[in-house]
N, C-alpha and C positions, 0 to 999 in steps of 0.2 A: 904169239908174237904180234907184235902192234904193224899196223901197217902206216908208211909214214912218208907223205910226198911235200912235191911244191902241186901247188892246184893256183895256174896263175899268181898275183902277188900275194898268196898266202900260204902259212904252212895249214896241210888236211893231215891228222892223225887220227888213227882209228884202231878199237881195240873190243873184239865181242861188237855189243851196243849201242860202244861211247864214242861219240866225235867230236873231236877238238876242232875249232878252228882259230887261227893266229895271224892277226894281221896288221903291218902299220896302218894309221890310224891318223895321220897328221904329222906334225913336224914332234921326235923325239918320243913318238908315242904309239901305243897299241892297242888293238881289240884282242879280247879272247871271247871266245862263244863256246859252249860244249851244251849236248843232248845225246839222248837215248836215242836211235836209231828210230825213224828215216834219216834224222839229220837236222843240223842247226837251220830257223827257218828265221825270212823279215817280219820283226815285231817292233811294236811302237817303243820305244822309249826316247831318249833323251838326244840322242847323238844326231849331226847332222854328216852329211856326205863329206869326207875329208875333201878341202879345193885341190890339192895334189897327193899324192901318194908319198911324193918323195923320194929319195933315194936308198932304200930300203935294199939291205940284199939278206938271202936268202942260202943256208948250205942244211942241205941233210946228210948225215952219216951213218954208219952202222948201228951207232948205239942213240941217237937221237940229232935235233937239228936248230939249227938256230936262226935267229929272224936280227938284222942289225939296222936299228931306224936311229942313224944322226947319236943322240947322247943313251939312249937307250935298245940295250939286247934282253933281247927272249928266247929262252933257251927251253927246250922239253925233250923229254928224256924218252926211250924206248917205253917206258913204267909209266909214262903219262905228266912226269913230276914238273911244273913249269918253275922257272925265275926267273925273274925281272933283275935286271945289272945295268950300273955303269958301264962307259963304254970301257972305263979303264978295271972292269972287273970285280969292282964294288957290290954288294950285295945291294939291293933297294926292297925287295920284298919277294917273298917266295910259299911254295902251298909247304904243307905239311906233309911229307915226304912216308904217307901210310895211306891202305885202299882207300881211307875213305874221305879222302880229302875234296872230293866230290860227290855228293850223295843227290841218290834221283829216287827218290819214295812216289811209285806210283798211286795215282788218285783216281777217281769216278770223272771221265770225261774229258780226258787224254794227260790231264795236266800232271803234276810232281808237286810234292814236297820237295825243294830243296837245299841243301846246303853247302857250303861253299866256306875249307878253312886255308888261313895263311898264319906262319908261323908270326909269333911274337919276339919282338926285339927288347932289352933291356934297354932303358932312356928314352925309348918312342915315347914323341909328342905328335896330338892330333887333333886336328882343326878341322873344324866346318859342319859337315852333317844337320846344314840348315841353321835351323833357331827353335832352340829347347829352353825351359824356364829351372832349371838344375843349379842353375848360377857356377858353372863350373866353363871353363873356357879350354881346356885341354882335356879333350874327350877321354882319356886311355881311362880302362875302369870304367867307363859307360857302357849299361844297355841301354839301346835306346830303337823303339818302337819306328821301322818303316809305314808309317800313316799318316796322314794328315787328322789334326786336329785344332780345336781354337786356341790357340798360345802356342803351339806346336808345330813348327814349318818342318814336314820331311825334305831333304835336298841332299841323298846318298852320296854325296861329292863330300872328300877326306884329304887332308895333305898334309904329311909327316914331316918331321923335321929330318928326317933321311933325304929329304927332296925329293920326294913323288907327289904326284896327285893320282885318287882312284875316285871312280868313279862307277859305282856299281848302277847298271843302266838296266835298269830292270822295272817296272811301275810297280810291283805284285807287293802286297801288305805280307811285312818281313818283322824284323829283328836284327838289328847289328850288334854282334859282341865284342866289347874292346877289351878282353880279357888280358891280363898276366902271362898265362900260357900260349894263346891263342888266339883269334882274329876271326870269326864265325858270321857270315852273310848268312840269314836263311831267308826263305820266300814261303811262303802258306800254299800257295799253289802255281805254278806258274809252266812254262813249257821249254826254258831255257836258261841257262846260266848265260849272263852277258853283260861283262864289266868292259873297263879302256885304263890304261895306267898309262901318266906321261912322267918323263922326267925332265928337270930344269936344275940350274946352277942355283938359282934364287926364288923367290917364293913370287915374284912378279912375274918370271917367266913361268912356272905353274901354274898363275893364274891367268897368263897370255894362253897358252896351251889350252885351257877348259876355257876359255872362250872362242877361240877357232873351232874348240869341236863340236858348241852346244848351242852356239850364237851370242854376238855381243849383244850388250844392250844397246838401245841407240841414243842417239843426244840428247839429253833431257832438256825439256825447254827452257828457257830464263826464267820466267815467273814462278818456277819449281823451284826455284832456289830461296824463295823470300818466308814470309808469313802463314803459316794456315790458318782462320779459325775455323772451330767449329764445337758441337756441344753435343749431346743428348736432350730434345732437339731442338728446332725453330720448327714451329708448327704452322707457322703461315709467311705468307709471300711478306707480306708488313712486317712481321719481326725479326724477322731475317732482313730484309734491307733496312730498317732502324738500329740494328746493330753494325750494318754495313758503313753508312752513315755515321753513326758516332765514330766510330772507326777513323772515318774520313774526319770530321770536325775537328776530332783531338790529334791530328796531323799522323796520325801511325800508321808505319810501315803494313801493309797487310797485302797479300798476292792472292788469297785464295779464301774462298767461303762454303763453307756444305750445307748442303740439304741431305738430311740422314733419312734413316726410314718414314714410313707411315704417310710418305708425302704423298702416294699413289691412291689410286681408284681402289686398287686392290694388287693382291700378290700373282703375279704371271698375267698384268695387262700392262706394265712397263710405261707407265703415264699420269702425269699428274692429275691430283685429284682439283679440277677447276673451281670447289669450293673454297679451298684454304689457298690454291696457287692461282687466282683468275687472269694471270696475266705473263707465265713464264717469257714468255719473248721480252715481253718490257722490262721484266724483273734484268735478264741479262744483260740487254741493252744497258739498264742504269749502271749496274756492275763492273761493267767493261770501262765506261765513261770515267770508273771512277779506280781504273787500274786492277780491278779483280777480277777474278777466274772463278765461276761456280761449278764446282763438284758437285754430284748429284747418286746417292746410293742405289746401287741395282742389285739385286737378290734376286739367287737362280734358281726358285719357290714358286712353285704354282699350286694358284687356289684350285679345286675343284671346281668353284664356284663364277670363276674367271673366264670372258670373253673366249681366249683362246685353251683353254684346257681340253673341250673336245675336238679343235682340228690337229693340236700336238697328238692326245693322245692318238687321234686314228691314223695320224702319218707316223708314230714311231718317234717322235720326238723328245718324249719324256724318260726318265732312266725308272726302270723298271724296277720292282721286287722279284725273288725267286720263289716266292711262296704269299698267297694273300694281295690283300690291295697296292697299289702300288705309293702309299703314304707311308713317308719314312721319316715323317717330321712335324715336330706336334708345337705350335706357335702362335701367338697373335695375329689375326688382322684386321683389316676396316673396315669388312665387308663380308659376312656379318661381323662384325667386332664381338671380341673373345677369339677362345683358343679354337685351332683349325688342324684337320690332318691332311699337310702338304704335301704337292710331289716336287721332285725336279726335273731338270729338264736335261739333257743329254750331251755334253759337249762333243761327247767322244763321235756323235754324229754329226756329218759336215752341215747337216742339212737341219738337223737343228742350232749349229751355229749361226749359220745365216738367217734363218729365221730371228734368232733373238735381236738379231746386231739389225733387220729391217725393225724391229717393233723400237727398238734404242733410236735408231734412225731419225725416223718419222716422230719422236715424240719428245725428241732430248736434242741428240744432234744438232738437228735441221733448227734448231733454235739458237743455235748457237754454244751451246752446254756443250766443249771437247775435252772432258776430264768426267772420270767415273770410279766412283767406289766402290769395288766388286765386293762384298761383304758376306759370311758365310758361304763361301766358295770353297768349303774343305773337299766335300758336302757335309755340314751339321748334319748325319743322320742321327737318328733316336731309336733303338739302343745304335751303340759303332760297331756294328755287324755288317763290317765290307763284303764278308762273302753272301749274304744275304738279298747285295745289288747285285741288277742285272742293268750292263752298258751295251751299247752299239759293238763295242768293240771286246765284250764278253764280260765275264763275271768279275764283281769288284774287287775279290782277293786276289785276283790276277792283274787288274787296271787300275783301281782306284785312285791309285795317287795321280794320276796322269786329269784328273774331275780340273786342278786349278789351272796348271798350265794351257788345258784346251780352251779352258772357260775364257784365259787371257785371251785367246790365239780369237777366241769370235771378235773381241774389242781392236784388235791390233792388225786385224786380215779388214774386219769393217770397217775401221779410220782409215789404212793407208789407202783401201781403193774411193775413200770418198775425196783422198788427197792430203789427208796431216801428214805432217813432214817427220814432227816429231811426235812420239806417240809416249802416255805416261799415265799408267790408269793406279789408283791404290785398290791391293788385294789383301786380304786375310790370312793368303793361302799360295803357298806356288812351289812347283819341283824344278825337279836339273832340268835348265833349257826355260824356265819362265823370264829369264831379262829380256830374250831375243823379242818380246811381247812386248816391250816396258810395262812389268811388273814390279810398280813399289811395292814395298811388305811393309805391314807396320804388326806389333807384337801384340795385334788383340787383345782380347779382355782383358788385360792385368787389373791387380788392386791397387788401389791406391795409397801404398806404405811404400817404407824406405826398403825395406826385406827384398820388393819386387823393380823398385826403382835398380839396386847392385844386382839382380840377376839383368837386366836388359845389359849392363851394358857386356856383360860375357856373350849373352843373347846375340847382338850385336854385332858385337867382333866374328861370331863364328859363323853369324851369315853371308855377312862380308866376305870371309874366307871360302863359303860355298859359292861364289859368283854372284851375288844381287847385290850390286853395286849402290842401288837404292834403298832406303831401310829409315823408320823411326818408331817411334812408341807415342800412346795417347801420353801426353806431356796432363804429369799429373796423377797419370794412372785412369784405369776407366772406371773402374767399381767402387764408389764413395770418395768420401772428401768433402768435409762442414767445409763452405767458405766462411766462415763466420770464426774456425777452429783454428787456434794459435799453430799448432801442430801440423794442422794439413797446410797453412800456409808458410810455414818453414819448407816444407816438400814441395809445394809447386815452386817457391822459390830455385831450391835447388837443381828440379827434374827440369826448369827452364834453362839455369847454366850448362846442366847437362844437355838439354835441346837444340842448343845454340849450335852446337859442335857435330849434331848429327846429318847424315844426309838430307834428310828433308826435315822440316823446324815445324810441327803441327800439334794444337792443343785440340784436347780431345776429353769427353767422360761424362759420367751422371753424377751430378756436384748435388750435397744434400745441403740445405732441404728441398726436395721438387714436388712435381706430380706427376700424375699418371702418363705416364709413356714420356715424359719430360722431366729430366734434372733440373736440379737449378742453375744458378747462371755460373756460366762459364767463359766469360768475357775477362781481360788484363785488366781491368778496372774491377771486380768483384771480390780480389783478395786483401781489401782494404790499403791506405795508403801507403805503407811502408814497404809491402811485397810490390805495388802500382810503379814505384818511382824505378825499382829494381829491376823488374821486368820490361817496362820501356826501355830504357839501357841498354836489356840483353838485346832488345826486338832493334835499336840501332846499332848494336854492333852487328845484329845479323845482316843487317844491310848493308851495313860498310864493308862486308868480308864476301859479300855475293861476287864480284869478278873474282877473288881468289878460289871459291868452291866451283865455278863455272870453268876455271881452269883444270880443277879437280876430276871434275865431269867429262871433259874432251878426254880423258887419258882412263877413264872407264870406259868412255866409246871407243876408244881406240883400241887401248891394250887389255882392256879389264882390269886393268889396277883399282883397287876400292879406295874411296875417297876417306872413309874409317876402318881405320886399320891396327893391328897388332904391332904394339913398340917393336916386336921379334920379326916383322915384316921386313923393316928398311935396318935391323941389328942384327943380325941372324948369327952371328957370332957372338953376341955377346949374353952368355948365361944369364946375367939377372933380368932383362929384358924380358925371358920367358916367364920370370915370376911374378912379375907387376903387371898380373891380370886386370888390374881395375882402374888400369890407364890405356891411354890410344893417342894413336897421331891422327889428326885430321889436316890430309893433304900430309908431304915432306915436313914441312916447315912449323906443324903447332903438334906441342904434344898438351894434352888434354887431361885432370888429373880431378875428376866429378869428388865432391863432397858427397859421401855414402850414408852417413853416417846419423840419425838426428840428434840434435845438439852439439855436433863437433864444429870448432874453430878454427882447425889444424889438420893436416893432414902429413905422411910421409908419400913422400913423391921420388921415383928413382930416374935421373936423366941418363939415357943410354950413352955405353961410351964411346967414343972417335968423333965428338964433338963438342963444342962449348954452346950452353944453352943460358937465353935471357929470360930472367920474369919479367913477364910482358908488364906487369902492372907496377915493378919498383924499379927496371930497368937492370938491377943485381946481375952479373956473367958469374955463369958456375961452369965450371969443365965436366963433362958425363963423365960416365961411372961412377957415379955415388948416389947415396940414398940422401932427401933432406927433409927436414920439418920444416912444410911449409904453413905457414899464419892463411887461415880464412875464415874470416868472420862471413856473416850470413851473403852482405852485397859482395863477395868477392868468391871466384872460382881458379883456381890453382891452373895458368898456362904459362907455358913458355916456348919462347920462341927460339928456334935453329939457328945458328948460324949468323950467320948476316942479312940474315933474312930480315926485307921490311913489310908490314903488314901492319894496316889502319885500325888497330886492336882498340885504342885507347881515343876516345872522342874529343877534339881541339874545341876549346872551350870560347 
């Protein structure tokens, strides 16, 4: 017989071994935790302290007991069996109603195997689980890998068109299965089950709810909203502001400029190299004067060779191996030049946080440089053998995924006590809880075809849907691309109307022909004249739409609403919506409708319905619900506008 109380404001169930625990969790929402005996213990993952509990009430009875928070009830049975319901009795999600609907496979050195099933629904649709390169926008029938990787953003946060969100809060390198039968969480080794399920009327409120519980993000600055460039690389202080400069001369819009790798002394001394940079302070200075922001790449790689490699390693700084040296990463650097076997360095300890964010400090910061490129922050180990690391906070197949969102937290704990108000770093890499950092994501190494161009924008959507309100792609694609090739410039073309429209507007990649550690040029002026005229255009219309995206942005700080979004977001009623995965609203008022395709002129485009929508660019009123063929020749990308909505789309001449 189970034994089954109130234990304060939660339900404690127990049976043999197994302990449940049940508890609200915020407004409309709940924690469950279960373990083997001694008992559910605090582990790191994603959740933050609910600000109130709420009005949660609590009844246990003979045969089991129930937990009632606002729009959502939790019920568990004498047998262990949990569901999640409506308050008016609706199903939302529930386990699989057999022993083994939680499984605890004991391991070497207290941890489990485990697993964790919920039944399947017929017509479940499901969103988010980060940003995977599948090109599929409605997970159901995905397996998909709890790990971080490069193209691969894990972010265990899911929300059904049942109107839940789940959020399985766990760091442990896993497997989610979105089966037909069944619904299967597993962990490789971990020490607890511990997910949060909320419920909401609408998918805004869902996504209100996973931001109260995991943190919002904060207000992106202004200058986030304009221009990026940047390339594979500018190898010196001089060609990098001659580009800045042309920039400036030919009158364009431009907010931001990168310095990529290679710019350092070396890997794990976090400072430029004075040969190629002899003057960063001045560099900034001129930058500033001329309306830019310089971004500057940091990689969480130490040389052996490197200044600080022996005072990390003897204080514990570095993340370890379980077996052999502690290099897990086999890379170029500049010091010796050629290939190297790297360490990293340890977010998961506080104390090597703060260590990196004083060496960032002193050498970037204090210069004026408040924008940084967190880059291979998965961790890129070499082979991806998470259990093989060893963290501060214990072995990687139990933490690892937790390597990007800490890595954020040294950038975002070390700006706001130096006093930035707004904090906005671009990462590679981040889990549930990286916005609360301002972590942009952008979709790493992709190639640069149209193939990878239509998975970003699924990509996209689904990370939007996991909470990162912030999100783009190297515009272009990162991995080849002749500027010189008819072809590749049809695709930058494109992948720039599609850029216009995403959270943040940034080119990016290694343009052939180059050289060594350098692509060729990757500047708005290198894809000869025809694609030059087009892409200025897009780069003024992105500034003419900057107050309307900055509006977009107040309502991600606020409520978490994502600024790119699923036509099914603001339709949620209306079936075909769910099918025209390879459109999006940016903001209420623009729906978005990218040319995928190369060499297409036309596209079909469906306008959702309970409203009348305008081509922005013939001014034509259509009523939604309906599918049409719209005309796009290569300068034109398929938008239109809401409503009555007005919006500086089109440039007065």
């Amino acid at each position: 017989m189970a034994q089954i109380r109130t234990d304060g404001h939660r339900i404690s169930w127990r049976r043999g071994q197994e302990i449940v625990w049940i508890e609200p969790w915020g407004a409309d929402s709940a924690r469950v935790r279960a373990a083997p005996a001694p008992g559910v213990r605090e582990l790191p993952g994603a959740l933050l302290p609910p600000e109130q509990a709420g009005k949660a009430e609590i009844a246990v009875g003979n045969h089991g007991a129930e937990l009632r928070n606002g729009k959502l009830v939790v019920t568990i049975s004498d047998t262990g069996w949990i569901r999640f319901l409506r308050a008016d009795g609706a199903v939302l999600l529930e386990e699989l109603p057999h022993l083994l609907v939680r499984d605890f496979k004991s391991l070497d050195g207290g941890a489990y195997r485990i697993q964790q099933r919920f039944r399947a629904y017929p017509g479940e649709r499901l969103y988010g689980m980060g940003q995977h390169q599948h090109g599929l926008l409605d997970q159901k029938g995905a397996v998909l890998e709890l790990r971080q990787q490069n193209t691969e953003v894990n972010i265990p946060f899911v929300v059904s068109n049942r109107r839940y969100g789940f959020l399985w809060n766990n760091p442990a390198v896993g497997v989610a299965e979105f089966a037909t039968n069944f619904t299967r969480w597993t962990c490789d080794a971990a020490q607890q089950i511990d997910y949060w399920l909320t419920a909401g009327d609408d998918y805004a409120e869902l996504l209100r709810h996973y931001a109260d519980a995991t943190g919002h993000a904060p207000m992106m600055p202004e200058w986030a909203s304009g221009f990026w460039q940047c390339k594979l690389r500018y190898r010196t202080q001089e060609e990098l502001l001659s580009v800045a400069r042309e920039y400036t001369r030919r009158g364009l819009p431009i907010s931001v400029i990168v310095v990529d790798y290679f710019h350092w002394t070396m890997m794990g001394e976090w400072r430029f190299d004075p040969a190629c940079w002899p003057d960063p302070a001045g560099m900034v200075r001129e930058l500033k004067a001329m309306g830019i922001e310089l971004m500057v790449s940091i990689w969480p790689t130490v040389n052996p060779n490197s200044d600080n490699y022996g005072r990390m390693q003897d204080a514990g700084l570095l993340a370890l191996t379980e077996r052999g040296l502690p290099a897990v990463m086999s890379f170029e650097d500049t010091r010796p030049a050629g290939r190297m076997l790297l360490s990293y360095y340890d977010p998961t300890n506080p104390e090597a946080r703060e260590f990196l964010w004083q060496q960032v400090k002193e050498h970037y910061y204090d210069l004026g440089i408040h924008i940084f490129w967190l880059d291979a922050c998965e961790p890129e180990i070499m082979p991806m053998d998470h259990d093989h690391m060893r963290y501060h906070l214990g072995n990687g197949a139990a933490v690892g995924n937790l390597y990007p969102m800490l890595h954020e937290r040294a950038f975002y704990d070390g700006m706001t006590a130096a006093g930035e108000q707004r904090v906005l770093n671009l990462c590679r890499s981040a889990w549930a809880g990286s916005q609360r950092y301002g972590a942009a994501v952008w979709s790493g190494d992709i190639p640069s075809t149209f193939e990878a161009l239509r998975a970003q924008v699924r990509a996209g959507l689904n990370i939007a849907m996991s909470g990162i309100p912030w999100w783009t792609t190297d515009i272009g694609g990162f991995h080849g691309g002749d500027v010189a090739s008819a072809d590749f410039r049809e695709l930058i073309v494109r992948w720039f109307q599609y850029g216009v429209f995403c959270p943040l507007f940034r080119l990016h990649g290694v343009r052939q022909p180059g050289t060594a550690k350098s692509g060729g040029p990757n500047e708005v002026w290198s894809f000869g004249e025809d694609a030059y005229a087009i892409i200025t255009g897009l780069m003024r219309l992105r500034e003419r739409l900057r107050p309307y995206i900055m509006a977009q942005m107040q309502l991600a700080h606020t409520h978490g609403t994502p600024p790119m979004r699923p036509l099914f977001f603001d339709f949620p009623d209306d079936e075909a919506a769910y099918a025209a995965d390879d459109q999006f609203l940016f903001g209420p008022d623009l729906l978005i409708a990218p040319v995928l395709e190369q060499g297409a002129t036309r596209r079909e485009v469906y306008l959702p319905d309970g409203d009348r929508w305008r081509d922005a660019w013939t001014d034509a009123i259509h009523v939604g619900g309906q599918w049409l063929t719209v005309e796009a020749p290569l300068h034109c990308i398929p938008v239109f506008v809401r409503g009555d909505a007005e919006l500086p789309l089109r440039e007065e001449m």
